[in-house]
OpenMM code with the backbone's topology and positions (N, CA, C; nanometers):
from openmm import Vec3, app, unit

residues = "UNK UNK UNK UNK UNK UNK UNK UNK UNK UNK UNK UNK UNK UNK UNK UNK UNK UNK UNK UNK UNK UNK UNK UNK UNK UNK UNK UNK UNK UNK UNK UNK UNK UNK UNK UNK UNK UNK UNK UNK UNK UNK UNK UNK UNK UNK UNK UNK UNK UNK UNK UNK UNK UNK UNK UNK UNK UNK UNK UNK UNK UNK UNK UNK UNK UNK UNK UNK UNK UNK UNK UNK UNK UNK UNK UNK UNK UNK UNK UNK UNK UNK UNK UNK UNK UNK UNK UNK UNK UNK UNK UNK UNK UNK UNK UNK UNK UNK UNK UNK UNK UNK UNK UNK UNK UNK UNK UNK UNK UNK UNK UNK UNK UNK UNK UNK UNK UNK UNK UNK UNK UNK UNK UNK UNK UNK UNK UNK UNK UNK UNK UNK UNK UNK UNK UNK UNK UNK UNK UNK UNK UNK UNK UNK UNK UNK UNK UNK UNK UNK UNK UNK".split()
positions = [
    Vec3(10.3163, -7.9948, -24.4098),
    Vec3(10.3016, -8.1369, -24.4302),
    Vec3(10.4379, -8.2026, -24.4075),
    Vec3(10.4524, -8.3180, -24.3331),
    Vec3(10.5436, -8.3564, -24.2934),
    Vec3(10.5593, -8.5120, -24.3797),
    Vec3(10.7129, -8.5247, -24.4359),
    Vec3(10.7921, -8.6631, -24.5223),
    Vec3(10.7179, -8.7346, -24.4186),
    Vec3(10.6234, -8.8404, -24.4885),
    Vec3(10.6242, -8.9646, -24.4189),
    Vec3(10.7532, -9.0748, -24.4376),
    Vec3(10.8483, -9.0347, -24.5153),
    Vec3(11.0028, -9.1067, -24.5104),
    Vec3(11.1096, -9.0652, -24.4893),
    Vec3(11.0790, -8.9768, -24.4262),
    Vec3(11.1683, -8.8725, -24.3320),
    Vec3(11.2256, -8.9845, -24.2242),
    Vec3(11.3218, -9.0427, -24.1983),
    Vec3(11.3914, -9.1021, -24.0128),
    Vec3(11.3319, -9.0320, -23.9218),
    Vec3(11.2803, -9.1176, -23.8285),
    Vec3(11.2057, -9.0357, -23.7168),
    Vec3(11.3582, -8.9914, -23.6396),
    Vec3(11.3025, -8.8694, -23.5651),
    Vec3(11.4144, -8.7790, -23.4692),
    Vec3(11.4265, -8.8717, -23.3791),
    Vec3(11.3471, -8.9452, -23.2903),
    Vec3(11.3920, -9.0242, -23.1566),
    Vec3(11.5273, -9.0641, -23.1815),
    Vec3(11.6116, -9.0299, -23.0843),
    Vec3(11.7345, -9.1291, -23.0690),
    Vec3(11.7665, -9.2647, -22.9433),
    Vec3(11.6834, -9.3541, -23.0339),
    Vec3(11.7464, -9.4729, -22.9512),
    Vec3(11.8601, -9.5006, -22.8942),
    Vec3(11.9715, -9.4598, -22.9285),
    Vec3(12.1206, -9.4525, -22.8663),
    Vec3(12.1173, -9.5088, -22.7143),
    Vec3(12.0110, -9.4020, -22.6596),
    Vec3(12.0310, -9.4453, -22.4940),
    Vec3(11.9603, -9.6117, -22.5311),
    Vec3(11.8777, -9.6231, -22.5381),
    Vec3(11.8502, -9.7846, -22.5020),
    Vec3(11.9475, -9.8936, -22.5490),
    Vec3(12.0177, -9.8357, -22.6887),
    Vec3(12.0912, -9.9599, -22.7386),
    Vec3(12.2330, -9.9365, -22.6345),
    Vec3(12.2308, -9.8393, -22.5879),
    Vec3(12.3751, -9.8213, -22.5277),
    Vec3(12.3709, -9.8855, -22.3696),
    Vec3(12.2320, -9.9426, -22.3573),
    Vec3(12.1930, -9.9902, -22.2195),
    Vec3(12.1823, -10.1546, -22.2465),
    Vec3(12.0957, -10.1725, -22.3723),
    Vec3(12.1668, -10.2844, -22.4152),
    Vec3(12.2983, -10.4025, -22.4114),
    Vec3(12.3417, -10.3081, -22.4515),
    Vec3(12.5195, -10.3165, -22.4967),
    Vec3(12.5410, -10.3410, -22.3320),
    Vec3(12.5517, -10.2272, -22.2588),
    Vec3(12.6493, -10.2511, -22.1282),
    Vec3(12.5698, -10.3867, -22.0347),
    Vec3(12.4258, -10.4743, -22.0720),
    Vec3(12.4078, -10.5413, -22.0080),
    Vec3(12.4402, -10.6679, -22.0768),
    Vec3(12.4856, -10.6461, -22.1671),
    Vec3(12.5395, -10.7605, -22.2135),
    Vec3(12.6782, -10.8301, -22.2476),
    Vec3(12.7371, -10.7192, -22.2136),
    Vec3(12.8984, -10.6619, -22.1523),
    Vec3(12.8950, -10.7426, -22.0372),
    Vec3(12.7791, -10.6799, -21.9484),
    Vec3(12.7882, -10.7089, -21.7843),
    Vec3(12.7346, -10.8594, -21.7551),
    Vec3(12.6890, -10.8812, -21.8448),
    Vec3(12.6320, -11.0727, -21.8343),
    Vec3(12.7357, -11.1445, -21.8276),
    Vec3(12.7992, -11.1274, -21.9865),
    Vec3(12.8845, -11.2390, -22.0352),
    Vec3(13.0116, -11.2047, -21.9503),
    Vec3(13.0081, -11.1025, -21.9092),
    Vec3(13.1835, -11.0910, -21.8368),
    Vec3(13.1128, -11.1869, -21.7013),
    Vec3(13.0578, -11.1476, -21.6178),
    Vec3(13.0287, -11.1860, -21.5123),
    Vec3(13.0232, -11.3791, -21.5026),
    Vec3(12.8918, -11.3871, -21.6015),
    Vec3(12.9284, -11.5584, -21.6165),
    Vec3(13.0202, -11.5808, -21.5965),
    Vec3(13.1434, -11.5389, -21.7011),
    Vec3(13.2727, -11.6101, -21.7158),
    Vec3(13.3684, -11.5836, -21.5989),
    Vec3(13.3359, -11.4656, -21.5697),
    Vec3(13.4232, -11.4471, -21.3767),
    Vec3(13.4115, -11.5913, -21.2730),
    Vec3(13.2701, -11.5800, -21.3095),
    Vec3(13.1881, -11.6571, -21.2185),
    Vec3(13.2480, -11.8098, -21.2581),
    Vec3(13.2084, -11.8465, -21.3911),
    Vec3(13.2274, -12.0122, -21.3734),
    Vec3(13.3829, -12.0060, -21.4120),
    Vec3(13.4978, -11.9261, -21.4200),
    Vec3(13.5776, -11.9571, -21.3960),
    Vec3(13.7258, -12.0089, -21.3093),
    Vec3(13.6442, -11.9087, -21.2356),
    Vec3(13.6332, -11.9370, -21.0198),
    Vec3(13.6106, -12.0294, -20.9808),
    Vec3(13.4816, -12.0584, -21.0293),
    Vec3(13.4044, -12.2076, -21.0018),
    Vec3(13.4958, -12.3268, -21.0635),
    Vec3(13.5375, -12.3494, -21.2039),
    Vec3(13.6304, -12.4210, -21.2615),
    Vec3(13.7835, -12.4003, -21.1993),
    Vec3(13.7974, -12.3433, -21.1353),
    Vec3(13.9011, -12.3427, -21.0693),
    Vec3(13.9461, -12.3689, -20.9327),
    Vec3(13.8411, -12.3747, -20.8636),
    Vec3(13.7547, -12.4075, -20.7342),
    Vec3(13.7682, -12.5787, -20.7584),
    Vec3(13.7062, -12.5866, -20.8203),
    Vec3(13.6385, -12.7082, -20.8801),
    Vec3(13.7958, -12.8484, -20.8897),
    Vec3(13.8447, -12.7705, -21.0367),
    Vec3(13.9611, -12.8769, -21.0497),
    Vec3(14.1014, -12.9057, -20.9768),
    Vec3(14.1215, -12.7679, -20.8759),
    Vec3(14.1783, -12.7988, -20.7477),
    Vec3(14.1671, -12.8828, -20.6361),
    Vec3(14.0311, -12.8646, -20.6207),
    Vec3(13.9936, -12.9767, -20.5353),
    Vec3(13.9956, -13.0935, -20.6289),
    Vec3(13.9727, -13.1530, -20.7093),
    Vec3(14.0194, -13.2869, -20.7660),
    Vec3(14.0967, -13.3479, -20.8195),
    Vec3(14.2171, -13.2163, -20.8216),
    Vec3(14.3500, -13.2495, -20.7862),
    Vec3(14.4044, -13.2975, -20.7006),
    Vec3(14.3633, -13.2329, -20.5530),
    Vec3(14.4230, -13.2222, -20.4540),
    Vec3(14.5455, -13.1588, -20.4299),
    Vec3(14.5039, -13.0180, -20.4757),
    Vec3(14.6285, -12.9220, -20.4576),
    Vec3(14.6823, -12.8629, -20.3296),
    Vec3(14.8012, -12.8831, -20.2655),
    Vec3(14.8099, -12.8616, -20.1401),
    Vec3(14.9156, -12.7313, -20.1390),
    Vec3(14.9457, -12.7140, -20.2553),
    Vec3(15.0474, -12.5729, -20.2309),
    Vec3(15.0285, -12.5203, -20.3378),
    Vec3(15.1109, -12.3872, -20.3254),
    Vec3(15.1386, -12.2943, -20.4807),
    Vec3(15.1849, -12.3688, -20.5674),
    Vec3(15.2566, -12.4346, -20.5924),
    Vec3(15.3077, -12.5314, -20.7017),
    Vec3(15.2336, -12.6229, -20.7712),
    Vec3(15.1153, -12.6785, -20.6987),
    Vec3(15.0377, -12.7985, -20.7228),
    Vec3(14.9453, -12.7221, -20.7625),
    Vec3(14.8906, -12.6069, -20.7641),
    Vec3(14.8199, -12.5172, -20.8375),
    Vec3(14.7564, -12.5480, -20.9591),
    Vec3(14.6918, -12.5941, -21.0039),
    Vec3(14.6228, -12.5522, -21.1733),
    Vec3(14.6116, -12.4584, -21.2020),
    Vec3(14.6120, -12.3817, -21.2863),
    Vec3(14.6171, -12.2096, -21.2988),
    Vec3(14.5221, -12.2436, -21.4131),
    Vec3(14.5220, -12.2667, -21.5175),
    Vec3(14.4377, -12.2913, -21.6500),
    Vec3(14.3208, -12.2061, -21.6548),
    Vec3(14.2087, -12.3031, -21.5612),
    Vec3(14.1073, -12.2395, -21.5738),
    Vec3(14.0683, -12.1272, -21.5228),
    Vec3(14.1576, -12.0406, -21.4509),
    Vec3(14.1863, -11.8855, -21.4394),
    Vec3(14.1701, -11.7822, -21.5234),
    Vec3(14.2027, -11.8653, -21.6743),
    Vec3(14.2349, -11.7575, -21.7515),
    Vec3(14.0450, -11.7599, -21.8273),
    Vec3(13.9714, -11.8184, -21.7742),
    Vec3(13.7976, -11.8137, -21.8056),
    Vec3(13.8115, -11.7143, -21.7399),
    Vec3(13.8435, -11.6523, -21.6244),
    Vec3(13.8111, -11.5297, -21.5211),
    Vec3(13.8888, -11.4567, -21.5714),
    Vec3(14.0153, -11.4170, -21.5996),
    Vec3(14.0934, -11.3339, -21.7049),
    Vec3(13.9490, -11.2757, -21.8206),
    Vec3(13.9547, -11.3427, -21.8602),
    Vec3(13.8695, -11.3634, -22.0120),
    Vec3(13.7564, -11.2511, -21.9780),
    Vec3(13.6361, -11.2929, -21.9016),
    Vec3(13.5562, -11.2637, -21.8378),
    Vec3(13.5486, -11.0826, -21.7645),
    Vec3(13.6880, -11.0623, -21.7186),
    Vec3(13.7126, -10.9562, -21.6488),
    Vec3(13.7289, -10.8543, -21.8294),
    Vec3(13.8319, -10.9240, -21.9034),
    Vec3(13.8459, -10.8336, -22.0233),
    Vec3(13.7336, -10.8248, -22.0812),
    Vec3(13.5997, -10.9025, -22.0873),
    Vec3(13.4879, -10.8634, -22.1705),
    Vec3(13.3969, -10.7663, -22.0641),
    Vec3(13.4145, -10.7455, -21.9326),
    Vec3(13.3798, -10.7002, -21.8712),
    Vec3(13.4156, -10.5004, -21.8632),
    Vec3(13.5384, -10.5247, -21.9021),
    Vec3(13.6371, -10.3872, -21.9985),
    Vec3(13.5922, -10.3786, -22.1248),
    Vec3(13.5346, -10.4134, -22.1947),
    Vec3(13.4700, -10.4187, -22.3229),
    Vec3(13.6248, -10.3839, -22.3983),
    Vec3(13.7231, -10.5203, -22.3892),
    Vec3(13.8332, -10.5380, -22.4828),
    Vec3(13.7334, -10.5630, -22.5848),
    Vec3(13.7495, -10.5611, -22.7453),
    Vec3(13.6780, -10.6204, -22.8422),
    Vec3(13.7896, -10.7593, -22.8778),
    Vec3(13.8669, -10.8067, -22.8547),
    Vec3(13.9432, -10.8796, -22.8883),
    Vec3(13.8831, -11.0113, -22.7640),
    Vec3(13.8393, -10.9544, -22.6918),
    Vec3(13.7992, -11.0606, -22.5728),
    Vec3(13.6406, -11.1060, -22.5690),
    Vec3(13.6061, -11.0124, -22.6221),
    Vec3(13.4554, -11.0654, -22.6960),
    Vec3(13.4565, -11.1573, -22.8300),
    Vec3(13.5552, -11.1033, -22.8916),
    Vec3(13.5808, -11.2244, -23.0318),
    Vec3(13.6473, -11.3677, -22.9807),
    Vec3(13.7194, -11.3368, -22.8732),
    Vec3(13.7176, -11.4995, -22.8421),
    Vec3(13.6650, -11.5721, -22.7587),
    Vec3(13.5807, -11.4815, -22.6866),
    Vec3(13.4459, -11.5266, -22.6023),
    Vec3(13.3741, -11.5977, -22.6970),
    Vec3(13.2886, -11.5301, -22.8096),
    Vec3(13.2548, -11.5680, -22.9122),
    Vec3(13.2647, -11.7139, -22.9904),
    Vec3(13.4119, -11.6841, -23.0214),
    Vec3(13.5061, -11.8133, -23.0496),
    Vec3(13.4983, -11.9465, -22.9988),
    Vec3(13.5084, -11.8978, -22.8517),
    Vec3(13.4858, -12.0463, -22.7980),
    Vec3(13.3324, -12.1117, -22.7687),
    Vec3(13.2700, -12.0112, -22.7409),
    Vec3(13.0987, -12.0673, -22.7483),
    Vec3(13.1118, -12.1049, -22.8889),
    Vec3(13.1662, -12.0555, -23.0137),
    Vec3(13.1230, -12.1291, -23.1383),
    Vec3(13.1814, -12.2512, -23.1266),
    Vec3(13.2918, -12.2717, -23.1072),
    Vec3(13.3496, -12.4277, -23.1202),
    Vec3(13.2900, -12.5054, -23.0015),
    Vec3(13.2133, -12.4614, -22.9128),
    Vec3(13.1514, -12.5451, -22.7618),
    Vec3(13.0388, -12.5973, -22.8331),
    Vec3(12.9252, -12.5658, -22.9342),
    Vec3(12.8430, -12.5558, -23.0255),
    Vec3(12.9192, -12.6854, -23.1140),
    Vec3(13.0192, -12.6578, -23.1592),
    Vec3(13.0657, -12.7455, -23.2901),
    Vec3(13.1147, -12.8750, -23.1839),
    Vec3(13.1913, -12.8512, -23.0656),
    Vec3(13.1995, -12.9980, -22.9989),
    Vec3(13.0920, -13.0806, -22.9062),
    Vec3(13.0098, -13.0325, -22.9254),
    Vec3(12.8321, -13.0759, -22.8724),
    Vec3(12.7874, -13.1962, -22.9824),
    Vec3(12.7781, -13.0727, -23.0951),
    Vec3(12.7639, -13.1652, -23.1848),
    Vec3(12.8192, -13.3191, -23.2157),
    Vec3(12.9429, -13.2746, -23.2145),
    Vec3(13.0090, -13.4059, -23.2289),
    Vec3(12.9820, -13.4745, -23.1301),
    Vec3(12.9988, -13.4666, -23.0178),
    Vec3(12.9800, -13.5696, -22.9295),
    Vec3(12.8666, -13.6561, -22.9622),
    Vec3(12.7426, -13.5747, -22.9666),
    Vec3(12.5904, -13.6488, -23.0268),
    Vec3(12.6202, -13.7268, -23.1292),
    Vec3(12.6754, -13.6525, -23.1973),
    Vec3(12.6988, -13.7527, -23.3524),
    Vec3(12.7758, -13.8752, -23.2710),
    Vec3(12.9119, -13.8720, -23.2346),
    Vec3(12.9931, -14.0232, -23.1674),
    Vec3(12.9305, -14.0917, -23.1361),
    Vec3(12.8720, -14.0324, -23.0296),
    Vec3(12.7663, -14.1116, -22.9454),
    Vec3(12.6869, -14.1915, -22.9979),
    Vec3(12.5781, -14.1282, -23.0530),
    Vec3(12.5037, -14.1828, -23.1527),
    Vec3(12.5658, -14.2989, -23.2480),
    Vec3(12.6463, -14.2889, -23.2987),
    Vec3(12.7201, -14.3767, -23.4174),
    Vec3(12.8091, -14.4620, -23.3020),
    Vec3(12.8107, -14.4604, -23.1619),
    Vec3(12.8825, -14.6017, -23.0855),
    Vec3(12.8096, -14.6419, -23.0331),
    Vec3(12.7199, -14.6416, -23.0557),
    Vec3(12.6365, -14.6792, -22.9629),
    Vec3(12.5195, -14.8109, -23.0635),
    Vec3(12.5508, -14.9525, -23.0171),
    Vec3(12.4748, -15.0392, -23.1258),
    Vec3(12.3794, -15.0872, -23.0625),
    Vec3(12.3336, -15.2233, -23.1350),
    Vec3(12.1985, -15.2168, -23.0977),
    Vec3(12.1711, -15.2914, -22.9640),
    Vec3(12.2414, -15.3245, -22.9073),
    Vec3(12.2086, -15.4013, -22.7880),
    Vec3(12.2003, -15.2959, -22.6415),
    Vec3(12.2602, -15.1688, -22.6785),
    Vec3(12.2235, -15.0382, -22.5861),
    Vec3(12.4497, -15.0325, -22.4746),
    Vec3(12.4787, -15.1743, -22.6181),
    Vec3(12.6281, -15.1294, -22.5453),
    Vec3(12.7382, -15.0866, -22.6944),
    Vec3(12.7954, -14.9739, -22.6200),
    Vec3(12.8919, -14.9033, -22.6827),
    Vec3(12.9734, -15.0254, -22.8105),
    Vec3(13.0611, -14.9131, -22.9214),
    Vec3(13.0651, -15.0457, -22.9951),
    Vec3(13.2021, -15.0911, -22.9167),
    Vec3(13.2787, -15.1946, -22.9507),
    Vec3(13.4015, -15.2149, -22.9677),
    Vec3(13.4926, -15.1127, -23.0064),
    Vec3(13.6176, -15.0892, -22.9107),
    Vec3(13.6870, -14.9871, -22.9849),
    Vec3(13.8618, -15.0560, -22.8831),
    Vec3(13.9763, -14.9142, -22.8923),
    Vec3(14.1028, -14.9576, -22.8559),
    Vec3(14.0513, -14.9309, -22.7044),
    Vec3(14.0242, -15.0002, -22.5948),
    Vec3(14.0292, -14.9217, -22.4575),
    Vec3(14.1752, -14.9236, -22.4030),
    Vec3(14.1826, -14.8203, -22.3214),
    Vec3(14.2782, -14.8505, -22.2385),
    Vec3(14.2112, -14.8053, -22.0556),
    Vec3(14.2976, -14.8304, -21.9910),
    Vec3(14.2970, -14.8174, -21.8420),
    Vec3(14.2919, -14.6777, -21.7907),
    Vec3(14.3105, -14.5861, -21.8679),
    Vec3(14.3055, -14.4074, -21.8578),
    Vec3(14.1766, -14.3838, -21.9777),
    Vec3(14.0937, -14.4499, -21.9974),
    Vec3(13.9593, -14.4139, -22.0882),
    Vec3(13.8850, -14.3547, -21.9566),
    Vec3(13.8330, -14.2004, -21.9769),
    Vec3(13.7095, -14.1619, -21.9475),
    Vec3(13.6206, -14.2677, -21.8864),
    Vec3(13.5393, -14.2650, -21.8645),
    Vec3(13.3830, -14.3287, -21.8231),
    Vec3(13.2482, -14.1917, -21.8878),
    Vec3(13.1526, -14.3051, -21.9594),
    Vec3(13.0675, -14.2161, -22.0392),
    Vec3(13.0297, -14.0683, -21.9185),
    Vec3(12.9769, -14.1373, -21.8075),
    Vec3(12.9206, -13.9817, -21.7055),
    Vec3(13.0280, -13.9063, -21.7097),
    Vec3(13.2111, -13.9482, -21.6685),
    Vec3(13.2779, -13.8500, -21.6313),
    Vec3(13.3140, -13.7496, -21.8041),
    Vec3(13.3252, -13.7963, -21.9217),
    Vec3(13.2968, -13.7192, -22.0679),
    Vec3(13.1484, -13.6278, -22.0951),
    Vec3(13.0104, -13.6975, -22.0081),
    Vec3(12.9204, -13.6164, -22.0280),
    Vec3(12.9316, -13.4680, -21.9453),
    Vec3(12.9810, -13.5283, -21.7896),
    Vec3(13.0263, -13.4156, -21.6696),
    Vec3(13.0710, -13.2947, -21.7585),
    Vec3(13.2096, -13.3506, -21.8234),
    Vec3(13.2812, -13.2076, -21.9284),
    Vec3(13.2105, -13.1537, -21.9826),
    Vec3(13.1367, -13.2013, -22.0873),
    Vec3(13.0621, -13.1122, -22.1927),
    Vec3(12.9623, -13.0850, -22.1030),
    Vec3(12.8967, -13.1002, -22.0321),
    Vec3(12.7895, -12.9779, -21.9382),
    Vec3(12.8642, -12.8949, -21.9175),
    Vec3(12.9706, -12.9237, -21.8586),
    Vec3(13.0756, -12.7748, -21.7607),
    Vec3(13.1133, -12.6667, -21.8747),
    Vec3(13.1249, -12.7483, -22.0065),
    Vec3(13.1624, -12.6430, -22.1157),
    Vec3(13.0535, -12.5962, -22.1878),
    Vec3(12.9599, -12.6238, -22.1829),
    Vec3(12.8191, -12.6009, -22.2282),
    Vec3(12.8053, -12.4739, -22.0810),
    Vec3(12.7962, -12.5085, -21.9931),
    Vec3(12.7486, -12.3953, -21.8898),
    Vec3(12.8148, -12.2791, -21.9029),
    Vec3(12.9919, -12.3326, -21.9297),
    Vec3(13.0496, -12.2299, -21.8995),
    Vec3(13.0579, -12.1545, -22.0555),
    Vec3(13.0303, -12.1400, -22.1741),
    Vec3(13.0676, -12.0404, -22.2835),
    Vec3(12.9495, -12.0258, -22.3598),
    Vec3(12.8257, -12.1286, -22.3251),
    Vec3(12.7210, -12.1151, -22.4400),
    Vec3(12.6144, -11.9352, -22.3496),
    Vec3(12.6096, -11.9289, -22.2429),
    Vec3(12.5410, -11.8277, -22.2160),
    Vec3(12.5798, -11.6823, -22.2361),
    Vec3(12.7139, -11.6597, -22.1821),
    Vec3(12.8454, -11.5167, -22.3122),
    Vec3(12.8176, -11.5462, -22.4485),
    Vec3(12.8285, -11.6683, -22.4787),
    Vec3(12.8402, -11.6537, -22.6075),
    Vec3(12.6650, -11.6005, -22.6913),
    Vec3(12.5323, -11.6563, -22.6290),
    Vec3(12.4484, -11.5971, -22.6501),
    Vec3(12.4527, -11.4534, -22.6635),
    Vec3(12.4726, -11.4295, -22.5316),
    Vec3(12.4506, -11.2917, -22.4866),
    Vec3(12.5279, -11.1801, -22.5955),
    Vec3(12.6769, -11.2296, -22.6012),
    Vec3(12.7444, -11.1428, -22.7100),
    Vec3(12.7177, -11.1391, -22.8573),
    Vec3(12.6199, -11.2644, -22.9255),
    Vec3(12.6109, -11.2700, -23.0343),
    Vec3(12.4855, -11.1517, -23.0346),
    Vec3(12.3945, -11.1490, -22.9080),
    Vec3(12.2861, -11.0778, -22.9455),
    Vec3(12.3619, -10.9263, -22.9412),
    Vec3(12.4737, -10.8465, -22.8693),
    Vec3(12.5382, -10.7582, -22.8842),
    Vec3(12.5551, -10.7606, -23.0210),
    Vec3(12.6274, -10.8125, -23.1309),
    Vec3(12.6586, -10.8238, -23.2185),
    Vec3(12.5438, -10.8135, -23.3584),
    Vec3(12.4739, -10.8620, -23.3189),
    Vec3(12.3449, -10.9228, -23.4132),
    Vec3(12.2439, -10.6786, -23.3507),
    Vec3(12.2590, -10.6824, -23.2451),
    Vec3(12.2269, -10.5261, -23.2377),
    Vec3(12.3015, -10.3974, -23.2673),
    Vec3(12.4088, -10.4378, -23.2725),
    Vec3(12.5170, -10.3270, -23.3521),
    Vec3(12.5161, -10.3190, -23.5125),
    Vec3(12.4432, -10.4149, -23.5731),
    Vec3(12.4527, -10.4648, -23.6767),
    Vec3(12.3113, -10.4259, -23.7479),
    Vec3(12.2150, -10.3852, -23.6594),
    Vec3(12.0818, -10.3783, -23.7355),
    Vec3(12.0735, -10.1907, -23.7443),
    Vec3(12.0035, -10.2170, -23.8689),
    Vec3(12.0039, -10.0697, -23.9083),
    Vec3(11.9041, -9.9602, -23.7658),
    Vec3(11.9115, -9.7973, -23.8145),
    Vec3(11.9173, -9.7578, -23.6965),
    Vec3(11.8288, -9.6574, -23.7573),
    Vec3(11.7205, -9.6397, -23.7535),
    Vec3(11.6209, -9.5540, -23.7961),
    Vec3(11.5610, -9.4141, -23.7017),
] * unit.nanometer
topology = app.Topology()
chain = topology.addChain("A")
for resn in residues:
    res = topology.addResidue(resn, chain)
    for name in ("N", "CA", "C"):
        topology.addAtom(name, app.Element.getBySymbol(name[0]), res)
């Protein structure tokens, strides 16, 4: 007669370990990807014509990307990191928005100056940062949220 509370013998290992490397291989890749793209991107609207005039910045999304792709754990925690605060500055924006916005369908009164944004070119950003950290950051929380569940 066999413990019905006995741990079954199967070892899942292989699937969670297939898991894991596709979600390694997501979130690095996104971030390769749209950081190329963000870099692609704000060169040309620079108008960078040499090494010097360069933006380098958004390079380091493809840096980032390549180390979660190495399964650094330090590069997944701030993969992480920044999809959480991309999450927390979403929010806010909705909230601003919402609260400048009165009843006649125009923004309230505030200090402008001549270097203020325009509402599309502030919405443009938060898509680009929404595209670029909320899908790693899914992907790695579900890594996280599966390393974490018990293992029967």
């Amino acid at each position: 007669m066999t413990n019905p509370y006995q741990p079954s013998s199967i070892d899942s290992s292989e699937e969670s370990l297939e898991t894991n490397t596709n979600n390694h291989v997501f979130a690095g890749w996104w971030l390769v990807i749209a950081g190329l793209i963000l870099f692609v991107a704000v060169n040309a609207m620079l108008g960078a014509s040499g090494l010097s005039s360069i933006e380098w910045s958004p390079s380091f999304i493809a840096l980032l990307g390549i180390l979660v792709l190495l399964r650094f754990h330090f590069a997944n925690v701030l993969a992480r990191l920044m999809g959480s605060f991309t999450i927390v500055a979403l929010v806010l924006a909705v909230i601003l928005f919402l609260s400048g916005v009165s009843g006649e369908t125009q923004t309230a009164e505030s200090n402008e100056s001549v270097a203020d944004p325009s509402s599309w070119q502030v919405a443009s950003w938060f898509i680009a940062l929404a595209a670029t950290f909320l899908p790693p950051w899914w992907s790695l929380q579900k890594l996280v949220a599966a390393n974490h569940q018990p293992r029967t």
